[in-house]
C-alpha positions in Angstrom: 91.8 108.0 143.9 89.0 105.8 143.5 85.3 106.9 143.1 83.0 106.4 146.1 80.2 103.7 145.9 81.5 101.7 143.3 83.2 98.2 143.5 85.4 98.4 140.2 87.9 100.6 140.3 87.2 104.3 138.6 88.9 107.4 138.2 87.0 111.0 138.5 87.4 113.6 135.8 89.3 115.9 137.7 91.6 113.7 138.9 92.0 112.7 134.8 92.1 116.4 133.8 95.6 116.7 136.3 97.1 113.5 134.5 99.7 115.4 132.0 100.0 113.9 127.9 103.4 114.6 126.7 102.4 115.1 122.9 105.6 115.6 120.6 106.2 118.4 118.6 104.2 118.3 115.1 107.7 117.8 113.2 108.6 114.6 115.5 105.2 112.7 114.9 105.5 113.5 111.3 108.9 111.4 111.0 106.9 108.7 113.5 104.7 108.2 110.9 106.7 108.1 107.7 108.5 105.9 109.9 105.5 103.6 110.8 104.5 103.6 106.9 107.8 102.7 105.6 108.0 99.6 108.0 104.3 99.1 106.8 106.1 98.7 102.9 108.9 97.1 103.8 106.4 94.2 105.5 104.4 94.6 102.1 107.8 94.0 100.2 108.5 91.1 102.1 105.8 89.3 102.1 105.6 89.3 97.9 109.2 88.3 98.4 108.9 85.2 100.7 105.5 84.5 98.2 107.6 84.7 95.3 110.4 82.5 96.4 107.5 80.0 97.5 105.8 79.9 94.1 110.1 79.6 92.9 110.1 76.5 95.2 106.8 74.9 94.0 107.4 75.2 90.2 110.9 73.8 90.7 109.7 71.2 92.7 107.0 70.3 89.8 109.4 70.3 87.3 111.2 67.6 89.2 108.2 65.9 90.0 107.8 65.9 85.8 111.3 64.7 84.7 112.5 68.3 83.6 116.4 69.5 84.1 117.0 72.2 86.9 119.7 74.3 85.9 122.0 76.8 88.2 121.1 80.3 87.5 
C-alpha cells in the first residue's frame, strides 16, 4: 500500500479514490449542526453564568472587606 521510493509512508491516489466516505443524508447533518451550535450557546451561557456568580462572590466579599451587612436573598 505504500508508494515506491520513498521512506515515509504514502498512499497513491488510486488507492485513496477506492477508500469509501460515508456522508449522511443532508437532513442528518443539518440536526448535527443545530446540535453543535446549541452546545456552542449553552458553553456561551455558562460561561457569563460562572462570570456572573464570580463578580457575585467578589462584590460580596468587598462588602465584607468594608464593614457592610450581607443579607439572605
Amino acid at each position: 500500500m505504500c508508494s515506491e521510493g520513498s521512506v515515509a509512508p504514502s498512499i497513491r491516489k488510486s488507492q485513496l479514490a477506492q477508500v469509501p466516505i460515508y456522508l449522511p443524508p443532508l437532513e442528518k447533518q443539518h440536526v448535527m449542526v443545530a446540535l453543535a451550535q446549541a452546545a456552542a450557546e449553552e458553553r456561551r451561557l455558562l460561561t457569563r453564568l460562572i462570570d456572573n456568580r464570580q463578580r457575585m462572590i467578589e462584590a460580596t466579599g468587598q462588602q465584607l472587606l468594608d464593614g457592610g451587612v450581607i443579607t439572605e436573598s
